[in-house]
C-alpha positions in Angstrom: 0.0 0.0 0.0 2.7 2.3 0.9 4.5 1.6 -2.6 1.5 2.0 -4.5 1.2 5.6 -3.1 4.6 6.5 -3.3 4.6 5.6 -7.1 1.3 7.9 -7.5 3.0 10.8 -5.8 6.1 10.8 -8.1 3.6 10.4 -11.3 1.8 13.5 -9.9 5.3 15.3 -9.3 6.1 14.4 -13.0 2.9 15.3 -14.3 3.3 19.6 -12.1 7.1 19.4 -13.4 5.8 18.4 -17.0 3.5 21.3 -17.3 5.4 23.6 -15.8 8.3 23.1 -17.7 5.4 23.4 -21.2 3.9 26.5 -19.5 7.4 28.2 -19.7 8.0 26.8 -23.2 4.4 28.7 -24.6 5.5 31.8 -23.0 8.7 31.6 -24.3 7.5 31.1 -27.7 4.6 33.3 -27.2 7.9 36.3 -26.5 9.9 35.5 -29.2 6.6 35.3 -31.8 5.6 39.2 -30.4 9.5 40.1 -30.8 9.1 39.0 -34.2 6.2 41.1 -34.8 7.4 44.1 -33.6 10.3 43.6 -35.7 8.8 43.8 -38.7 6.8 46.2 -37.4 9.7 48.5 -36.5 11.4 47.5 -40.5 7.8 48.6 -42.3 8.2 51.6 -40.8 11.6 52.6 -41.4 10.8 51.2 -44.9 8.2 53.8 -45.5 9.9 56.7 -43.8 13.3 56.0 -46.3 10.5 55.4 -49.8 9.0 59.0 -48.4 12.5 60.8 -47.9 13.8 59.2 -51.5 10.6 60.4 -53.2 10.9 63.9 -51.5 14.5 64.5 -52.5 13.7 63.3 -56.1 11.1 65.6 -56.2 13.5 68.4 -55.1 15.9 67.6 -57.8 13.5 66.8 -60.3 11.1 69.8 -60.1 12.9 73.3 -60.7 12.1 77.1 -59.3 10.1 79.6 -60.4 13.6 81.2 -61.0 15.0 78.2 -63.0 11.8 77.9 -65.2 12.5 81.4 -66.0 16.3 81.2 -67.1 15.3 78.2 -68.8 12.7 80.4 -70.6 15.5 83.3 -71.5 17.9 80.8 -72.6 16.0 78.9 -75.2 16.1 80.7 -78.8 13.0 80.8 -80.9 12.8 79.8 -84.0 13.7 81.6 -86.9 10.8 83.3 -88.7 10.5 84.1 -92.3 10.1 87.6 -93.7 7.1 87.6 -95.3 6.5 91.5 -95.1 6.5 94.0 -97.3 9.2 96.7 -97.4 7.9 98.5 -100.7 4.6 99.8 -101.4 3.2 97.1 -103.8 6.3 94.3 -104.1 9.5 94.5 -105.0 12.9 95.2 -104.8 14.2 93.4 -100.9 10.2 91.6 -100.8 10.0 88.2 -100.8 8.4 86.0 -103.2 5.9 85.1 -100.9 5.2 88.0 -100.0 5.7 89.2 -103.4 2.6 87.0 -104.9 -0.2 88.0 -102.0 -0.4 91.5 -104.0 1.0 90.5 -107.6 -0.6 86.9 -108.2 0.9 84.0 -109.1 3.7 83.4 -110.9 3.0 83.4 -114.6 6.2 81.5 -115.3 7.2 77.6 -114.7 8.5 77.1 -111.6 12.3 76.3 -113.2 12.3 79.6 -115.1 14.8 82.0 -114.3 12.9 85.1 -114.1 9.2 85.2 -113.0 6.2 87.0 -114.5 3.3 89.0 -112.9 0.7 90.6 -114.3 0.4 90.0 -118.1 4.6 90.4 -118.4 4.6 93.7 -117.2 6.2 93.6 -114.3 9.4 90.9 -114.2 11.2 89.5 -111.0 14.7 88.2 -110.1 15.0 86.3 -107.0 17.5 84.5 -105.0 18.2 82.6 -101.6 20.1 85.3 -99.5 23.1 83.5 -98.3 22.9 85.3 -94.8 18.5 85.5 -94.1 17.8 82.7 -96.5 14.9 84.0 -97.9 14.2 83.7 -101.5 14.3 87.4 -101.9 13.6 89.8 -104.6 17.4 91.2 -106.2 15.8 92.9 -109.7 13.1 93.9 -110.8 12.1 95.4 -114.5 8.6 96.9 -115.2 8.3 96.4 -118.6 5.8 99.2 -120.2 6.0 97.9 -123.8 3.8 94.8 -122.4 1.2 97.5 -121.3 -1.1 99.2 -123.9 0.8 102.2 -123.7 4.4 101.5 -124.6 6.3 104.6 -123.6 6.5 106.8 -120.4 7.8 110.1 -119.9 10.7 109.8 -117.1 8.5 111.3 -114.9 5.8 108.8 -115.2 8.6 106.3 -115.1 10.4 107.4 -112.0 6.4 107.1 -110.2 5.8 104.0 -111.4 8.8 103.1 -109.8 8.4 104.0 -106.5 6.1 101.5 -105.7 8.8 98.6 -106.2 11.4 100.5 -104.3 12.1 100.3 -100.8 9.7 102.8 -98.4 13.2 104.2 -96.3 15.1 104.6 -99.7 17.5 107.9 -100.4 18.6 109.3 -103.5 22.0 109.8 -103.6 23.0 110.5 -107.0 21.9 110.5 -110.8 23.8 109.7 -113.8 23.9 108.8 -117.7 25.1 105.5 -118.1 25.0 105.5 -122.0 22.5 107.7 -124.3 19.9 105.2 -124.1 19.6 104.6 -120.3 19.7 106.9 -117.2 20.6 106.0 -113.8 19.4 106.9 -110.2 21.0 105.6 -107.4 19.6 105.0 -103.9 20.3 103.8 -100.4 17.8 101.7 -98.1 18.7 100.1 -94.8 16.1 97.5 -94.9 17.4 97.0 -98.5 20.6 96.1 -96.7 18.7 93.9 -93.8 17.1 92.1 -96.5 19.9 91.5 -98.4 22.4 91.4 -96.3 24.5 88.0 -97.6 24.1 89.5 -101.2 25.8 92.9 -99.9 28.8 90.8 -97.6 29.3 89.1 -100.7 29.3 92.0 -102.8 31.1 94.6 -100.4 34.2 91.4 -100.7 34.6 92.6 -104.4 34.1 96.0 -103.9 35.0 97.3 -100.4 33.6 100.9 -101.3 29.9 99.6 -102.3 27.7 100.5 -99.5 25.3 97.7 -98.3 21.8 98.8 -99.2 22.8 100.8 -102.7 20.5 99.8 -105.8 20.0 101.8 -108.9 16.5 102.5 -110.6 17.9 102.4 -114.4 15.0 103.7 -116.9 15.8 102.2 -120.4 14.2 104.9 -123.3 14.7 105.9 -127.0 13.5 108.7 -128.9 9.7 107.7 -127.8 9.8 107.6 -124.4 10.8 105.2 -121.4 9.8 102.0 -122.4 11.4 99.8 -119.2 12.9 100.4 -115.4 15.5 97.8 -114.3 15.1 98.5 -110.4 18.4 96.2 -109.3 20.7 96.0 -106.1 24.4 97.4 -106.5 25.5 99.8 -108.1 26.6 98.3 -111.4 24.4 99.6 -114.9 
């Protein structure tokens, strides 16, 4: 009898010691799991907080100031625009040949013709790329009065006529006889020289004392009258 209850007394020893020892194992594991947690915890947030920063300082470098935008603005050239305006009173000398065809028309000539027509042949245009504005830009131009019904002008009518194909700004600065049948004004125009301004470089090259914006209204005659103007750039008959 007394073995019997000795045995159950070390089986209910084993049996405390047994849970005891589990108890302490579940909180142990129940520690380390929470340490766990706030571990990850504690990494999410420094995760987020270093994402934020990153995207802030990008942000900073990516996105400039007023100040920037502006200086940006100043810096950036604009694109070149072509003259299309008129400088003379109805096309001509210095105008473009866009320009050129809003008031005269259409060319009446095939586009690989060296001169072009307007207006029934009376009025005759030279133009050329200018090597400095690179426009194709008007360098001669010849009113042709035999193509009209009346053939012949006095050289005032003449000189008249030929103010409307002359630059607005342009000066007289002499007048000469270049042979018995034709007579030569000469002339100076700035805007002449702005819109010729490659054509003069080039020309000033050969001829240092040519002045940039110098053309000369030439009116061809005979013994009936004026019956042409040649309105050219230089000074060359």
């Amino acid at each position: 009898m007394r073995i019997k209850k000795k045995k159950l007394f070390v089986m209910v020893g084993l049996m405390a010691l047994s849970v005891a020892v589990a108890g302490c194992g579940g909180a142990a594991n129940g520690n380390t799991e929470n340490a766990k947690t706030e571990e990850a915890k504690m990494s999410e947030v420094a995760e987020t907080a270093i994402v934020e920063k990153t995207n802030t300082y990008v942000e900073s470098v990516s996105t400039p100031e007023p100040a920037e935008e502006q200086a940006a603005a100043v810096n950036t050239p604009e694109p070149a625009k072509a003259e299309s305006s008129l400088i003379t009173k109805a096309g001509g000398l210095g105008d473009t040949k866009e320009a050129i065809e809003q008031v005269r028309g259409a060319d009446e000539n095939s586009a690989d013709a060296a001169i072009s027509s307007y207006q029934n042949n009376t009025i005759l245009v030279m133009y050329s790329e200018d090597d400095d504005t690179k426009n194709n830009t008007a360098n001669n131009v010849t009113l042709s009065f035999e193509a009209t019904d009346k053939g012949r002008r006095t050289a005032e009518e003449a000189l008249n006529e030929s103010s409307s194909v002359i630059p607005s700004d342009a000066v007289k600065v002499k007048e000469y006889k270049a042979d018995e049948g034709r007579d030569v004004f000469q002339y100076e125009s700035e805007l002449l020289a702005d819109r010729l301004k490659g054509y003069y470089d080039f020309a000033t090259m050969l001829n240092p004392e040519l002045k940039p914006g110098t053309f000369m209204v030439i009116l061809k005659h005979d013994d009936n009258g004026v019956f042409s103007v040649v309105v050219g750039a230089g000074n060359n008959p």
